[in-house]
C-alpha positions as CSV (number, residue, x, y, z in Angstrom):
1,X,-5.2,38.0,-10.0
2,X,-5.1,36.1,-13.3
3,X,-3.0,33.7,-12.1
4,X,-4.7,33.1,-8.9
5,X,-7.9,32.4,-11.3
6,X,-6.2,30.6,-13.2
7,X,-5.2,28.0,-10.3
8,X,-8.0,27.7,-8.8
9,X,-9.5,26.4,-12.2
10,X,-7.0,24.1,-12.3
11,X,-8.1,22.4,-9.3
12,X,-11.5,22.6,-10.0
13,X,-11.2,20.9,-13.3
14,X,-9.3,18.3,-11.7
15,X,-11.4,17.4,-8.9
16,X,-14.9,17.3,-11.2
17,X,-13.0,15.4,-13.5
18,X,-12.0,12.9,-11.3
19,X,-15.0,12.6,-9.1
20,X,-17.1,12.3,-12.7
21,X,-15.2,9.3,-14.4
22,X,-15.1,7.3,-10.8
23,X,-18.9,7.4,-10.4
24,X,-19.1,7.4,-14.2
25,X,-16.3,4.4,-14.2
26,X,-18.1,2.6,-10.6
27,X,-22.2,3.3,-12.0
28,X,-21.1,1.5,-15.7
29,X,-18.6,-0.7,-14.4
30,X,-21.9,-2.3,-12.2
31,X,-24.3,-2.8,-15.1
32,X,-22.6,-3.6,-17.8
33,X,-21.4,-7.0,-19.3
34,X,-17.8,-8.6,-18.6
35,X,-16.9,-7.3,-22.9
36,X,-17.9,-3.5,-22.1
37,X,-16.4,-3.7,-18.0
38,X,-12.4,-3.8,-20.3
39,X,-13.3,-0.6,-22.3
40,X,-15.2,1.3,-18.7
41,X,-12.0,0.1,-17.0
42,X,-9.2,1.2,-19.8
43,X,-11.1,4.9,-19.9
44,X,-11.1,5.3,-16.6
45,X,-7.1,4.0,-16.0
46,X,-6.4,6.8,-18.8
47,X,-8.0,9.2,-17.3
48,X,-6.3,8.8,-14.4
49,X,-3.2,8.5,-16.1
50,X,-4.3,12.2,-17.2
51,X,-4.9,13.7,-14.0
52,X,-1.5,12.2,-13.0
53,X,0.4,13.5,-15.8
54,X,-1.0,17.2,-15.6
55,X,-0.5,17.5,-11.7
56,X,2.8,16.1,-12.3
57,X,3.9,19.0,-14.7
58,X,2.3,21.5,-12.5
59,X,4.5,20.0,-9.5
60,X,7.9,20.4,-12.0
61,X,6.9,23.8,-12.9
62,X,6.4,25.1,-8.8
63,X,8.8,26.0,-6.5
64,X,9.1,23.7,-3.3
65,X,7.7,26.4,-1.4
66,X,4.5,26.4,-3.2
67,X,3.6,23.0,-2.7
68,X,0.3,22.1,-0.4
69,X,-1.0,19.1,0.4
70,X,-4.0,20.7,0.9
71,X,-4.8,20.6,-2.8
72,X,-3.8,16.7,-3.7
73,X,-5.2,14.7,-0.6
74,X,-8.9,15.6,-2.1
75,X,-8.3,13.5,-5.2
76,X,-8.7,10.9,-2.6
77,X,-11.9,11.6,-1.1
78,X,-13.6,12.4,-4.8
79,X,-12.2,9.2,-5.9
80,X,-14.0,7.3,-2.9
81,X,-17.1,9.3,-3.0
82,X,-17.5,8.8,-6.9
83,X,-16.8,5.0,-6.5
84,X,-19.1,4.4,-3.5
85,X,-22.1,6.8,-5.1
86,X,-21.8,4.9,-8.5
87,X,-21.9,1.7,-6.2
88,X,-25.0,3.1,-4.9
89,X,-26.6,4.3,-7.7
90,X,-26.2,1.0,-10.2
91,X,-28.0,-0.7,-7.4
92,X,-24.6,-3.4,-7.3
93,X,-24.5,-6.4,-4.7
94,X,-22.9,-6.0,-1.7
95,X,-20.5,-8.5,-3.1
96,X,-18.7,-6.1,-5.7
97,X,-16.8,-4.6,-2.3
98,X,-17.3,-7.5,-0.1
99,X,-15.2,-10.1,-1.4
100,X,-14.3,-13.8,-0.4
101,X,-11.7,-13.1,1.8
102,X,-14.1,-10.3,3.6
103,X,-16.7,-12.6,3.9
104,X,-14.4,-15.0,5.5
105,X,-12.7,-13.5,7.7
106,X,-13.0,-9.8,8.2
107,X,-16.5,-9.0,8.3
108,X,-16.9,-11.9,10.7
109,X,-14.2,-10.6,12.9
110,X,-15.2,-6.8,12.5
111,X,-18.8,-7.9,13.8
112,X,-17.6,-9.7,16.8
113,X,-15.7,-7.1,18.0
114,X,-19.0,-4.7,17.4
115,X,-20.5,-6.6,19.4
116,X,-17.7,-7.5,22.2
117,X,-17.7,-11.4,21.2
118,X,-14.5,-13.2,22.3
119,X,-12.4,-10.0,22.8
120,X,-10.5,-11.2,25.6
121,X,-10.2,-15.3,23.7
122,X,-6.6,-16.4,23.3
123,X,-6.7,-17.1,19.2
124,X,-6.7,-20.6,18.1
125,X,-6.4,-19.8,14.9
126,X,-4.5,-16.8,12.7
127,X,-7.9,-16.3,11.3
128,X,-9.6,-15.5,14.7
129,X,-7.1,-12.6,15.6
130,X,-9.3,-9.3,16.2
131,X,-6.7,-7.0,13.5
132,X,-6.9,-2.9,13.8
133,X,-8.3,-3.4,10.8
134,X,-11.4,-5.3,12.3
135,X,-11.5,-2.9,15.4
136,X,-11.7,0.2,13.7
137,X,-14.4,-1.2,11.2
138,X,-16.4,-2.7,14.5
139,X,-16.7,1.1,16.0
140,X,-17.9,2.2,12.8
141,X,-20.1,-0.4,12.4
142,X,-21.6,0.0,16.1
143,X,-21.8,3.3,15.3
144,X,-23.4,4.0,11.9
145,X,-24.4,0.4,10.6
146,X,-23.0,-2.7,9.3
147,X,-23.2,-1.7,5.2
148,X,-20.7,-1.6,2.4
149,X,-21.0,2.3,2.6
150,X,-19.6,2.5,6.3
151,X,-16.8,-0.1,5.2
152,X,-15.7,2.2,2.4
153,X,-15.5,5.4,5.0
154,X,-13.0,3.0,7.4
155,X,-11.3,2.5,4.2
156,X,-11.0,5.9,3.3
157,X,-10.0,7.0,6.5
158,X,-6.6,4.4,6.3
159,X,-6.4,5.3,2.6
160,X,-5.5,9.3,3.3
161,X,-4.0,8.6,6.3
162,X,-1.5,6.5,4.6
163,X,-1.6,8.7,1.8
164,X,-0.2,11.8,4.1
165,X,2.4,9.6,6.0
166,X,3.5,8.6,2.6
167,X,3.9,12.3,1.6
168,X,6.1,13.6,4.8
169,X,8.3,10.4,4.8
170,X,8.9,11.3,1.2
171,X,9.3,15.5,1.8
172,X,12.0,14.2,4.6
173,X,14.0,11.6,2.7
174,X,14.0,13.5,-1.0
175,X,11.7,16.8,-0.9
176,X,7.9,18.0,-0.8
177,X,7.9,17.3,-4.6
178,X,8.7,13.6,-4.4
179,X,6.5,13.5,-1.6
180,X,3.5,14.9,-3.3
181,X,4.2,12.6,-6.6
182,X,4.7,9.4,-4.4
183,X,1.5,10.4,-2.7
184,X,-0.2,10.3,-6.1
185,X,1.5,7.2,-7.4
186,X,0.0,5.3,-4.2
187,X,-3.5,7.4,-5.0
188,X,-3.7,6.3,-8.6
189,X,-1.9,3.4,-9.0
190,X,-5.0,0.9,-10.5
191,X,-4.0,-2.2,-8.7
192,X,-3.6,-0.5,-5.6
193,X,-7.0,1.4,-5.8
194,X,-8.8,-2.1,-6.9
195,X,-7.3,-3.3,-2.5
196,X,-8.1,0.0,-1.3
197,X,-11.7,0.0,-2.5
198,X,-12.9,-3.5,-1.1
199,X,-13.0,-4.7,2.3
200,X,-9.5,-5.5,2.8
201,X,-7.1,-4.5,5.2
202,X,-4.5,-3.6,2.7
203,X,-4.9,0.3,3.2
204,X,-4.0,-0.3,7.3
205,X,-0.7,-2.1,6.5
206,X,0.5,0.7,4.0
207,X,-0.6,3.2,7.1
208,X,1.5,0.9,9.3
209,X,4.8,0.1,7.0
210,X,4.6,3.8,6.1
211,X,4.7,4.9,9.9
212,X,7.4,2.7,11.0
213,X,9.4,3.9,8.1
214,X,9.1,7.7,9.3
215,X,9.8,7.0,13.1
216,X,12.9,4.5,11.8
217,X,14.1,7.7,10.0
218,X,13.4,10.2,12.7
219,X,14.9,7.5,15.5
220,X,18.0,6.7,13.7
221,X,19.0,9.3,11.3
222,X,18.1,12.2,13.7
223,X,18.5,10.9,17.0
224,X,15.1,12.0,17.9
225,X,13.8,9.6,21.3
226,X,10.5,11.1,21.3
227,X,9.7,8.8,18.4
228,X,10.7,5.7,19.8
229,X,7.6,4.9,21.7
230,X,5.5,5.8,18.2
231,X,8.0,3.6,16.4
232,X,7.1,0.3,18.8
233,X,3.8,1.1,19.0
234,X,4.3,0.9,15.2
235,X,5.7,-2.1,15.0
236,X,3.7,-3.6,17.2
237,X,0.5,-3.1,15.2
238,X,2.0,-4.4,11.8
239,X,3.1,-7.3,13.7
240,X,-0.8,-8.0,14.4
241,X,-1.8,-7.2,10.9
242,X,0.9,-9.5,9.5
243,X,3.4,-10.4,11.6
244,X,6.7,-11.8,8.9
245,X,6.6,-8.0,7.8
246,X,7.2,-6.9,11.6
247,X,10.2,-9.4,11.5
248,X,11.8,-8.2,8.9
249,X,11.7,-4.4,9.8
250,X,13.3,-5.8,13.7
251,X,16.1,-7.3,12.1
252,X,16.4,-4.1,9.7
253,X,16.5,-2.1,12.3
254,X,18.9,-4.3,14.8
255,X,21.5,-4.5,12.3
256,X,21.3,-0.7,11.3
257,X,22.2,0.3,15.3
258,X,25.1,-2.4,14.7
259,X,26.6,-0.7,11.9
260,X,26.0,2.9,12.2
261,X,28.8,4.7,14.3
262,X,27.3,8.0,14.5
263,X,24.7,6.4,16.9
264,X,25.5,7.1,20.7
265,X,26.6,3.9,22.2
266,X,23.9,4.1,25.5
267,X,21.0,4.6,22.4
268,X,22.2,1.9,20.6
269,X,22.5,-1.1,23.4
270,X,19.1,0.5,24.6
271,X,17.2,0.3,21.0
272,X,18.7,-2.9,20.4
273,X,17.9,-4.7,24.1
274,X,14.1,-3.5,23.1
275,X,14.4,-4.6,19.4
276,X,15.9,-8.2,20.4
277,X,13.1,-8.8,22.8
278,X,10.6,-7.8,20.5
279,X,11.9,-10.3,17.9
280,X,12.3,-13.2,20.3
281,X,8.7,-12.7,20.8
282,X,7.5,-12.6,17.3
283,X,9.5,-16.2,16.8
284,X,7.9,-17.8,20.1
285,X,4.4,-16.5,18.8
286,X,5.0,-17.8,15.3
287,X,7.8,-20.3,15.3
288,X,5.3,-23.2,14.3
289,X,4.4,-21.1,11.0
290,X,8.2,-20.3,10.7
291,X,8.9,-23.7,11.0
292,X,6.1,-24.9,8.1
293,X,7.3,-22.7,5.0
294,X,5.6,-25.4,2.9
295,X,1.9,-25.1,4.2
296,X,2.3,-21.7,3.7
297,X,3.2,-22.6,-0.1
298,X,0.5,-24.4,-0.3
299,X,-1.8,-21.8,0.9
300,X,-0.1,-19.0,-1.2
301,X,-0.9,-20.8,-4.3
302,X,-4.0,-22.8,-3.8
303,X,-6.0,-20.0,-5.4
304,X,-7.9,-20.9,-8.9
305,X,-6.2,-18.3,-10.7
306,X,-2.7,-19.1,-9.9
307,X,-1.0,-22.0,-12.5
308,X,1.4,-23.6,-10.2
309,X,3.4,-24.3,-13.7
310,X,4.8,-20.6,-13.7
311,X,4.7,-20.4,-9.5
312,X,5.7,-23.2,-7.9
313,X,7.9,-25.2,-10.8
314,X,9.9,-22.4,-11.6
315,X,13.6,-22.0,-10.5
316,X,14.3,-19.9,-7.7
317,X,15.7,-16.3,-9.5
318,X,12.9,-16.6,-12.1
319,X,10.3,-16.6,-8.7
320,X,12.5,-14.3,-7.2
321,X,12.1,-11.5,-10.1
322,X,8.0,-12.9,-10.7
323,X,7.7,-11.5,-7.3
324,X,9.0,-8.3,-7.7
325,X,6.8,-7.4,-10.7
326,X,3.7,-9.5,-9.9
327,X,1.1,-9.5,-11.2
328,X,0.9,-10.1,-14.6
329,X,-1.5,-9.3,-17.5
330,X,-3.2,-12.8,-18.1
331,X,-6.0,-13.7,-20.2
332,X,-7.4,-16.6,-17.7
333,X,-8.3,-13.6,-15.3
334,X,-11.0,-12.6,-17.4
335,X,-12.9,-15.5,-16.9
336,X,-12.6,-15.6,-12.8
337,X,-13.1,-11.9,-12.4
338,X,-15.5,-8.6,-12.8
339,X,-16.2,-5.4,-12.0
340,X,-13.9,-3.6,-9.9
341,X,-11.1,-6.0,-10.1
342,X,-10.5,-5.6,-13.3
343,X,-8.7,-2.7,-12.2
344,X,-6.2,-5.4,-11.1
345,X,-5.8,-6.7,-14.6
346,X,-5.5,-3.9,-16.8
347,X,-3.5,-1.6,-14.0
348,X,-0.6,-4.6,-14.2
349,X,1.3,-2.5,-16.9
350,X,1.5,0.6,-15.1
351,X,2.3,-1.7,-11.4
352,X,5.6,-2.8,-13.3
353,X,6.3,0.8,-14.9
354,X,6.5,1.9,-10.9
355,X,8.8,-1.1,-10.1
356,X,11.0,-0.2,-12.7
357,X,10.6,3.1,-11.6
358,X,11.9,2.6,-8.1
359,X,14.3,0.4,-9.1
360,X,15.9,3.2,-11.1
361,X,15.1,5.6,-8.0
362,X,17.5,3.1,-6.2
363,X,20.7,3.1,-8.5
364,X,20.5,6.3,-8.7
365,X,20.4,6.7,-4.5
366,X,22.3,3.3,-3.5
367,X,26.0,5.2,-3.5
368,X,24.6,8.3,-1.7
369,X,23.4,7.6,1.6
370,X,23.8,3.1,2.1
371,X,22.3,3.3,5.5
372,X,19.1,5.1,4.2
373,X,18.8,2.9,1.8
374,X,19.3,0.0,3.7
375,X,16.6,1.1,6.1
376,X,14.7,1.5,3.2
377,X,15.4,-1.7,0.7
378,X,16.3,-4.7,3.0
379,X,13.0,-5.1,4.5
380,X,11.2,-5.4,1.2
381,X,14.6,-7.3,-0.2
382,X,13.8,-10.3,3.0
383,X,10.2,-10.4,1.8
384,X,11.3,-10.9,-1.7
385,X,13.3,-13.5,-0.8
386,X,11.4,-15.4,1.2
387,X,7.9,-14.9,-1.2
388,X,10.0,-15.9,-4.4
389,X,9.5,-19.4,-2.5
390,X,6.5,-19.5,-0.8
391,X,4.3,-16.8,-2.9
392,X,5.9,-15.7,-5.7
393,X,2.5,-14.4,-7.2
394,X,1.6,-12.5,-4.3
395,X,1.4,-9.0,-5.4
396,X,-1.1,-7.6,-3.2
397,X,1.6,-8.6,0.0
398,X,4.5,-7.0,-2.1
399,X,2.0,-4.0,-2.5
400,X,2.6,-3.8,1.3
401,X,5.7,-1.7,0.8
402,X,4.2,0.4,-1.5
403,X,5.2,3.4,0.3
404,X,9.1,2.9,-0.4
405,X,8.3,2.2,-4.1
406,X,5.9,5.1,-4.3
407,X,8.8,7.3,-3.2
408,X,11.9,6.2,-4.3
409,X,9.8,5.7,-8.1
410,X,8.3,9.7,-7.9
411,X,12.5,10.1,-7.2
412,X,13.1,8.3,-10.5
413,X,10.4,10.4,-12.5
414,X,11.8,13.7,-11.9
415,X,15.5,12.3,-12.6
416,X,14.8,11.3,-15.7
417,X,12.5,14.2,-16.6
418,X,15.8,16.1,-15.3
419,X,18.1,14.4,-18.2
420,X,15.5,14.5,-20.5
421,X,15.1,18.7,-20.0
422,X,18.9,18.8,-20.2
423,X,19.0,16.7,-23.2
């Protein structure tokens, strides 16, 4: 009885604590200067940091058995109803979740497709493609209103939904305790929270990469066909959201069936057939970008707070490892952001404690199982490759495979808490 009490005020202390400091963090965050918005933002990182840390020595201390999802995927909805009431509350501009790039392009697009404008329009432009992304928000826009309130809700919605995929793909690769720790990494991570929290469509691709990791697994690992049709469908809607990611999963995936022998030949010449196809349509849709690498450099860093110096000018490893760790604490940030993002300025130190993370996760995994791990690493390995030319400050598009670093990084944590018990 004690100890049932005495879980239950665990999680009760928890959850009030973090649904406190996010309206606490989003209400002061809103009406306070740029000086006071670094210490609002630092307390609230720590005290997410906190909640991390405890739930992480619970999850050492449990047995496998023991472990519910039930109990973490409410952080997430505290966290969004804390953020959005503060938003509320401080009276803040719409403009604190609506950002350029919503105003541009995705609130446009989400209010066309409300009100069935050009549905059925070829594209003319990549701008002018109706995403998921924009349909799901137009149906909750028809439905309830066009406000920053209803926005946040479709984001939530794509935030724990990626949040659980994230959680069973890491349960099946490692166990439920990875899972449930790479589930909080992608929860808590700052940078990450600053792209989940405005309008962009950042938490649809991490539902998207996430899903056609699981269905890869299930399809290749266990033979499974039922997941085949989930997997293309998969594919298919990552290819709308942003197509080069698509790519590289179909060429993961066709040179997997090549070199796994366990793979019945009939299922391999079948998956591969529908794979090929799919990829010789992706390069007739897109050739003409394929073919312009060098626009899209432009593009990638046109933005005022890249310094083409340390982007463009540098040699090609040095982008190639920029990349991988992006972004970077920098004091010119200061002066071109506030309010939420600067989430994405102070969070930068713990975004490269993850990378190292995984990239310790992997060493420690590469001998064991190659093919896993190539299912796993070589589509983030061809975006690193080709971004380390064209965007090698990109962070937010490297954040797209956030769902293999979350895992294979929660993998790392509890192998080195492991040596450091032994020790």
């Amino acid at each position: 009885m004690n100890s049932l009490l005495k879980k239950h005020y665990f999680w009760i202390i928890n959850y009030i604590t973090l649904f406190l400091s996010s309206l606490c963090y989003s209400y002061l965050t809103n009406i306070s200067t740029k000086f006071y918005n670094n210490f609002i933002t630092i307390g609230y990182i720590l005290t997410l940091l906190a909640v991390f840390i405890v739930c992480f020595n619970r999850i050492k201390k449990e047995p496998v058995f023991n472990i519910d999802i039930r109990y973490y995927l409410p952080f997430i909805l505290l966290m969004y109803l804390g953020i959005y009431l503060g938003v509320y509350l401080s009276s803040a501009a719409e403009s604190v979740i609506w950002m350029p790039d919503s105003y541009r392009v995705h609130l446009p697009q989400s209010i066309l497709f409300m009100k069935g404008i050009n549905i059925l329009r070829i594209p003319q432009h990549v701008d002018e493609r109706f995403l998921f992304f924009h349909m799901i928000s137009g149906v909750f826009f028809y439905l309830f209103g066009a406000n920053i309130f209803v926005g946040g809700a479709v984001l939530f919605l794509g935030k724990i939904l990626s949040a659980f995929v994230i959680y069973k793909l890491g349960a099946r690769v490692f166990d439920k305790k990875v899972g449930i720790i790479a589930l909080l990494i992608y929860s808590f991570m700052p940078t990450v929270l600053f792209h989940s929290i405005v309008f962009y469509k950042e938490v649809y691709v991490h539902l998207f990469v996430a899903l056609i990791y699981y269905f890869s697994h299930r399809v290749l690992f266990k033979y499974q066909n039922k997941f085949l049709l989930p997997l293309l469908i998969s594919l298919l809607l990552l290819f709308n959201e942003r197509f080069y990611l698509a790519s590289f999963f179909v060429i993961t995936l066709f040179g997997l069936l090549l070199l796994s022998p366990k793979i019945p030949k009939t299922y391999r010449i079948t998956l591969c057939s529908i794979l090929g196809i799919f990829g010789l349509y992706i390069l007739y849709l897109f050739f003409e970008d394929i073919s312009h690498l060098d626009s899209w450099r432009r593009s990638y860093n046109g933005y005022s707070d890249i310094n083409k110096r340390w982007n463009t000018e540098i040699p090609y490893p040095l982008a190639f490892i920029k990349i991988l760790f992006t972004p970077f604490f920098t004091f010119n940030k200061f002066s071109l952001y506030d309010k939420f993002a600067y989430l994405g300025i102070w969070g930068t130190f713990f975004n490269q404690i993850i990378i190292f993370l995984m990239l310790g996760g992997l060493f420690k995994r590469i001998k064991k199982d190659l093919l896993l791990n190539l299912l796993m690493f070589f589509p983030l390995f061809c975006f690193l490759l080709l971004f380390a030319y064209v965007g090698p400050a990109q962070g937010r598009l490297r954040d797209s495979f956030l769902p293999v670093i979350s895992i294979y990084a929660a993998y790392a944590a509890f192998f080195l808490f492991k040596r450091k018990k032994e020790s």
